[in-house]
C-alpha positions, 0 to 999 in steps of 0.5 A: 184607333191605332195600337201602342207602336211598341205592340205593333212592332213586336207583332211583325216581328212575329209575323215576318219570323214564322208563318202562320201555318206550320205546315207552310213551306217556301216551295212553290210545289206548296203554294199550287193546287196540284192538277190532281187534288191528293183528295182524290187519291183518297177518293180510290184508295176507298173505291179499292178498300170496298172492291177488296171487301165485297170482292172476297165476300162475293167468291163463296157464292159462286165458289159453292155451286163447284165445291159441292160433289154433283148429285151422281157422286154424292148417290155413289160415295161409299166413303168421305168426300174428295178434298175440297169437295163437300156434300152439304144439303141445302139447308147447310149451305144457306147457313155456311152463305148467310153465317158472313152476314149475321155477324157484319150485321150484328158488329155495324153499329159497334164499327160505326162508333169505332171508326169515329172514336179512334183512327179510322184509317187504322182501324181500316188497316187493321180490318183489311189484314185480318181479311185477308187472312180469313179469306187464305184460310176459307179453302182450309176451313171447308177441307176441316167440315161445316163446323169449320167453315161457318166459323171463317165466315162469321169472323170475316163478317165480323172483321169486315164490319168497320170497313165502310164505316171507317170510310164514310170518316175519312171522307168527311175529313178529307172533302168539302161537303159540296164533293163527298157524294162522289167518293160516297159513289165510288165506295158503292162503284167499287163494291160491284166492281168487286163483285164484277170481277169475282165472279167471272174470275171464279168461273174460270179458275174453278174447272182447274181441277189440277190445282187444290179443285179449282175453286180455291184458287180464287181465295188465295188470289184475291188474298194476295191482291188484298196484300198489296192494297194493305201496302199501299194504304198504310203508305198513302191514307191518313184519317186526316189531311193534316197528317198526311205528308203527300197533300200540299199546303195549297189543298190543305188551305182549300179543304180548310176553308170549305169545312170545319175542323172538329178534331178538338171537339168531342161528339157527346152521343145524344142516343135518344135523339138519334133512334127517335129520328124520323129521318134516320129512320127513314133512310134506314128502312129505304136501304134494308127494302132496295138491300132485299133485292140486292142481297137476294142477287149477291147470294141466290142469283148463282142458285137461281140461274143455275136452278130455275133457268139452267145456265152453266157454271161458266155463262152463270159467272158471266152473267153475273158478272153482267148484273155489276157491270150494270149497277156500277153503270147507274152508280156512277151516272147517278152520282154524276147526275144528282151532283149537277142538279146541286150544282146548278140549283135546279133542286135542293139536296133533300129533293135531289136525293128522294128524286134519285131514291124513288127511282130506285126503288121503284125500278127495283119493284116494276123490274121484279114483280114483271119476271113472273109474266115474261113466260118461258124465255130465260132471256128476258128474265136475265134482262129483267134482272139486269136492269133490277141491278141497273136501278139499285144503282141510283140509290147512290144518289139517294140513301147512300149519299145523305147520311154523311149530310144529315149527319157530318159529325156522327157519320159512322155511327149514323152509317153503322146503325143504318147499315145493321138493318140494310147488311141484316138482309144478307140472311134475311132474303136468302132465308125468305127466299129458301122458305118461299121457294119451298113452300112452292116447290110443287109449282113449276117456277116456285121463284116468282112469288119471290120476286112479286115479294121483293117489289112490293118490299122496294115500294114500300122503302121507297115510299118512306124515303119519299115522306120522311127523309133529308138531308139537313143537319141532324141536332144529334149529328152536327157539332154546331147544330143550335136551335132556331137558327139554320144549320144549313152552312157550317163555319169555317174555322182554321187553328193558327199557331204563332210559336213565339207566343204559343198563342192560338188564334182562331179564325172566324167571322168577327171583327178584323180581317187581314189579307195576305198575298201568298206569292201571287197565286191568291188572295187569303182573307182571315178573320181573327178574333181576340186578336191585335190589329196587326199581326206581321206584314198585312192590310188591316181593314176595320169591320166595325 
């Protein structure tokens, strides 16, 4: 049945005055995919945003062993310390170490849910500057005392917080779900890089006795380089794509018809349903068992090299600078791998994760509990932990991966509360291990119980991933979520304006479809609802 001619007439009119977009253009820049999809640029601002938080975090670790006076002039001191130069006993340091870790523990779960009620893109901004403050005044806050210097770190912790949450939401704006495991990747890549980079460069600067003792150089380095990140991610990072200015319309339409715009719909929290999850959970008790033996390297493995295996501050820093080089190895192939395997079908998305998640769970467990029985060769045992740091990496490919999966809507808050339990081994395995170690002190290798210890707690998170998890729509995680239906594929929706009439139509699977060629790049197909049959110059096609 045809519509009045009178109605038809006023419609092309419309049709031929305005697009149906208002961020379409006459340029033909606009109407192509760009060779490098502006998404990707996204992709490694975030793999900056993570090197530039665990970068800084990383520095003490090493910083440390330089800024204590040795043993020969803390017994000959008659007066206080020289400047930049402390004498904390061993107990003090591990609290000034694990002081950054209780409070970006403790403020996970309430960055989470910052990051998905205001803009993550500045709340991101926001953490980065008060960052790299912090970090400019570590030097001064050790000169000041203990006191001092516990204070800076709980505050960066705390300003830290939010700054993989805020990812985690930008991703799921700026990706179609088919593609956010590879930025997911490079957050984790970018981390080691961070902390691969650090600690050789804090092993360098630190025998620079004539500037300001060395080790603080590296804390004023690392604050300007974050000075210049802040810059450039102000001008070029939007939480949105239709924000931005620098995405074309093409990517605009692309992303557009893979994932759906949820910016008009509000996420009412369905608390209950989240904490009584099982799959949340399990993922949740996955991170915090392979985050023992991460942590355990980020915050021990300088002590442990220079103690147990008696390396020097030099090849200390180098060798774990190794230790990340090699877990962004297995970050990036295992991200690489495990989206090939979706790809091509040869297993689904839960599959593919626990696959990926066991191994490394179980890498991190057989790496660990062999260190004992490998005798006297520090060698071997410096082998071992690389390849510990090798098999955490595939967790990329597991745990890290399918929170913004089973939670595409609510995935800040899902990765804050995840993350509580995961960045809470930050104090925790550094407590467990000082307390270990002492109770064996009159043991001529009091670390092994150590790493026996983290295996068996890498099995066990592993084994709960292997039972429990997935990687499917969650009903307190999906806006779209109905019950007995699959909520596997979400619907592609796109909010069209035509602005004569101020009429908002929205695209979806219905009754008509109207085909528009748009300069004989591509053939766009719109299903309009509660719309007339025709709306401008088109082919109508009757569904019915």
């Amino acid at each position: 049945m045809s519509p009045p001619e009178n109605q038809m007439t006023s419609n092309q009119n419309i049709g031929k005055s305005h697009e149906v977009d208002d961020r379409s253009t006459d340029s033909s820049n606009d109407s192509h995919q760009p060779r490098v999809p502006f998404r990707f640029y996204i992709a490694v601002f975030g793999l900056f945003s993570s090197l530039m938080c665990f970068s800084v975090r990383t520095i003490f670790s090493l910083a440390i062993l330089d800024m204590l006076e040795s043993d020969s002039e803390t017994l000959n001191a008659t007066g206080p310390p020289r400047p930049y130069k402390v004498r904390w006993t061993k107990a003090e340091q591990g609290v000034v170490l694990g002081a950054y870790s209780y409070t970006y523990a403790g403020f996970q779960i309430v960055s989470g849910r910052l990051s998905d009620k205001y803009d993550a893109a500045h709340v991101s901004t926001v953490a980065h500057i008060l960052s790299l403050l912090c970090t400019a005044l570590t030097p001064l806050s050790v000169y000041g005392g203990l006191g001092w210097a516990i204070a800076i770190r709980l505050i960066q912790g705390i300003v830290q917080a939010p700054m993989i949450s805020t990812l985690y939401v930008i991703f799921s704006r700026w990706f179609p779900p088919n593609e956010v495991g590879l930025p997911i990747a490079g957050l984790q890549i970018g981390s080691n890089i961070g902390s691969a980079l650090v600690m050789p460069i804090t092993a360098w600067l630190c025998p620079l006795d004539s500037y300001w003792e060395g080790w603080p150089l590296s804390f004023y380095l690392f604050s300007c380089i974050n000075a210049i990140f802040v810059i450039l991610w102000m001008i070029f990072v939007t939480k949105n794509p239709k924000d931005n200015k620098w995405v074309s319309q093409a990517e605009l339409d692309y992303i557009r018809s893979k994932r759906k715009d949820t910016e008009k719909k509000k996420m009412k929290v369905a608390w209950s349903a989240m904490l009584l999850s099982m799959p949340l959970w399990s993922v949740t008790i996955s991170r915090a068992a392979n985050s023992f033996a991460y942590m355990l390297m980020n915050f021990k493995a300088p002590q442990y090299l220079q103690d147990e295996l008696n390396f020097d501050l030099k090849n200390n820093g180098f060798i774990n600078g190794l230790f990340y080089i090699a877990i962004m190895t297995s970050m990036f192939s295992s991200a690489s791998a495990a989206q090939w395997l979706i790809k091509k079908g040869y297993f689904s998305v839960t599959t593919t994760r626990k696959i990926f998640e066991f191994i490394c769970n179980a890498g991190c467990a057989i790496s660990t509990i062999l260190i004992p029985f490998t005798g006297e060769d520090p060698w071997i045992k410096v082998f071992l932990l690389v390849m510990l740091m090798f098999m955490r990496g595939f967790s990329t490919a597991g745990d890290q991966s399918i929170i913004s999966e089973m939670a595409p809507d609510a995935s800040g808050l899902a990765y804050g509360i995840s993350n509580t339990f995961s960045s809470s081994m930050g104090f925790l395995a550094p407590l467990i291990a000082g307390v270990i170690v002492d109770a064996h002190a009159g043991s001529a290798h009091p670390w092994d119980m150590v790493w026996i210890s983290s295996g068996i707690v890498s099995m066990i998170g592993g084994t709960v991933f292997l039972l429990f998890a997935t990687s499917e729509p969650q009903s307190w995680g999906n806006l779209d979520y109905e019950p007995g239906k699959s909520n596997k594929k979400r619907p592609v929706g796109r909010e069209t304006s035509v602005i004569p009439s101020s009429e908002v139509y929205h695209v979806e699977s219905d009754n008509l479809t109207l085909k528009r060629k748009k300069k004989e790049v591509a053939t766009e197909i719109y299903t309009i609802s509660n719309a007339t049959p025709k709306i401008g110059s088109g082919t109508v096609e009757d569904k019915v």
